[in-house]
C-alpha positions as CSV (number, residue, x, y, z in Angstrom):
1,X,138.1,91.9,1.6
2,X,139.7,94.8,0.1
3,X,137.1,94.4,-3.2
4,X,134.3,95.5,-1.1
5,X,135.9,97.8,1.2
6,X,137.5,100.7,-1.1
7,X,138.9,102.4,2.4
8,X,141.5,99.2,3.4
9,X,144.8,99.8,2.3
10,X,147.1,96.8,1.4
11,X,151.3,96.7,1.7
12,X,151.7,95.9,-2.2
13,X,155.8,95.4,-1.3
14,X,158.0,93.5,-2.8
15,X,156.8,90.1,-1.3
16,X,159.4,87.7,0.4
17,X,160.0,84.1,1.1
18,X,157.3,84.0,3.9
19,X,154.1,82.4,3.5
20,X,150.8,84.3,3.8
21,X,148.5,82.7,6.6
22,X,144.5,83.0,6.9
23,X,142.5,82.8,10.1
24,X,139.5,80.3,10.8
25,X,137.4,82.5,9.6
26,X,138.8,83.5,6.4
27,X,139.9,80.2,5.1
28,X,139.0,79.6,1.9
29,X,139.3,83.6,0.8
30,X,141.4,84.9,-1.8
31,X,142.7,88.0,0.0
32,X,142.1,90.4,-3.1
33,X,138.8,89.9,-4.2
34,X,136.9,87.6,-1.5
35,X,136.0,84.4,-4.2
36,X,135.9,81.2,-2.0
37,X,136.6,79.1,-5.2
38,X,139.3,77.2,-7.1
39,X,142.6,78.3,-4.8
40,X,145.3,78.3,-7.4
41,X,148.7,79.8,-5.8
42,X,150.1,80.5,-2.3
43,X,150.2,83.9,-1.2
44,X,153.4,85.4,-0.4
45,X,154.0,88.1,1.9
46,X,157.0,90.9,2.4
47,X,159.2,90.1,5.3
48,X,158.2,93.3,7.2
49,X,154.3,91.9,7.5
50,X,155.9,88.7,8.3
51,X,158.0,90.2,11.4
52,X,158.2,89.8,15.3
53,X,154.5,89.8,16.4
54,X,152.9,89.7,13.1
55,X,154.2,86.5,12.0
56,X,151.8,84.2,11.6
57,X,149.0,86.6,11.1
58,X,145.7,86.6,9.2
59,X,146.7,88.3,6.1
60,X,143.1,89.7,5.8
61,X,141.6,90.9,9.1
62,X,144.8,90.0,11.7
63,X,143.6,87.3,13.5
64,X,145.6,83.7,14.3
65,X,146.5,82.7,10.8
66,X,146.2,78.4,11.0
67,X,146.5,77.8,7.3
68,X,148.0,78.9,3.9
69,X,146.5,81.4,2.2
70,X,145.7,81.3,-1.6
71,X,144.7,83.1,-4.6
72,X,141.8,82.1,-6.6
73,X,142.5,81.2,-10.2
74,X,141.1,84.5,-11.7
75,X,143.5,86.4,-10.0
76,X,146.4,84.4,-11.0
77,X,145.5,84.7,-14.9
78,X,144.6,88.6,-13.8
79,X,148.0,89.0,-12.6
80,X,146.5,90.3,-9.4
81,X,149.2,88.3,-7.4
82,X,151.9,89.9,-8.7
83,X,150.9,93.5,-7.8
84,X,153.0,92.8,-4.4
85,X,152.1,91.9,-0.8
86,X,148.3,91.7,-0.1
87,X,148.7,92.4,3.8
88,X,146.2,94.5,4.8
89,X,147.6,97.4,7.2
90,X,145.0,99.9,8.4
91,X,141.7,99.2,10.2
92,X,139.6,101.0,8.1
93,X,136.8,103.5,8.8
94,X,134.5,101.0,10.6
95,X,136.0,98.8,12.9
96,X,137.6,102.4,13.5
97,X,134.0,104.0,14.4
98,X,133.2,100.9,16.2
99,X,136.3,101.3,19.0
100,X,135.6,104.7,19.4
101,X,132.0,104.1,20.0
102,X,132.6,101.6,22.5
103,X,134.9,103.9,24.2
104,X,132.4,106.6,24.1
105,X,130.0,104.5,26.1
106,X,132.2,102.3,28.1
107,X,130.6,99.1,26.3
108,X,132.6,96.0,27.2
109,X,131.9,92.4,25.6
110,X,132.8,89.5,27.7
């Protein structure tokens, strides 16, 4: 996810103990660069993005996590999952556009 959109911004903390968790509809990811092949090692995650309600979280949009996250091999001989905790913590610019314009208009979805 964060590949392709330059504008996320990820924790990269020292991660913890805690497990990193992926939603329905990011299983399968690596976190850091999207592949949906050969998962090679668990993500871990710092213990403040693994606190009160964010336990348990999608580490890549924020959604219900309801299985382990991994890292695709590349990544791992990269070193890319050592560069610290891959929790993504801002919105970005177009989920942000997309409330506001919603607001703007009073558009609910049911």
């Amino acid at each position: 996810m964060s590949k392709h959109h330059p504008d996320l911004i990820l924790c990269r903390k020292q991660p913890g103990i805690a497990l990193g968790k992926v939603c329905e509809k990011c299983d399968g990811k690596c976190p850091l660069c999207d592949s949906l092949v050969n998962p090679a090692k668990k993500v871990h995650v710092c213990d403040e993005c693994n606190y009160g309600s964010f336990q348990g979280r999608c580490v890549v949009c924020g959604g219900k996590g309801i299985s382990d996250a991994y890292y695709c091999r590349e990544c791992v001989l990269l070193e890319k999952d050592r560069d610290g905790c891959p929790k993504v913590i801002n919105l970005g610019s177009a989920r942000t556009d997309l409330f506001y314009e919603r607001k703007k208009y009073n558009v609910t979805i049911v």
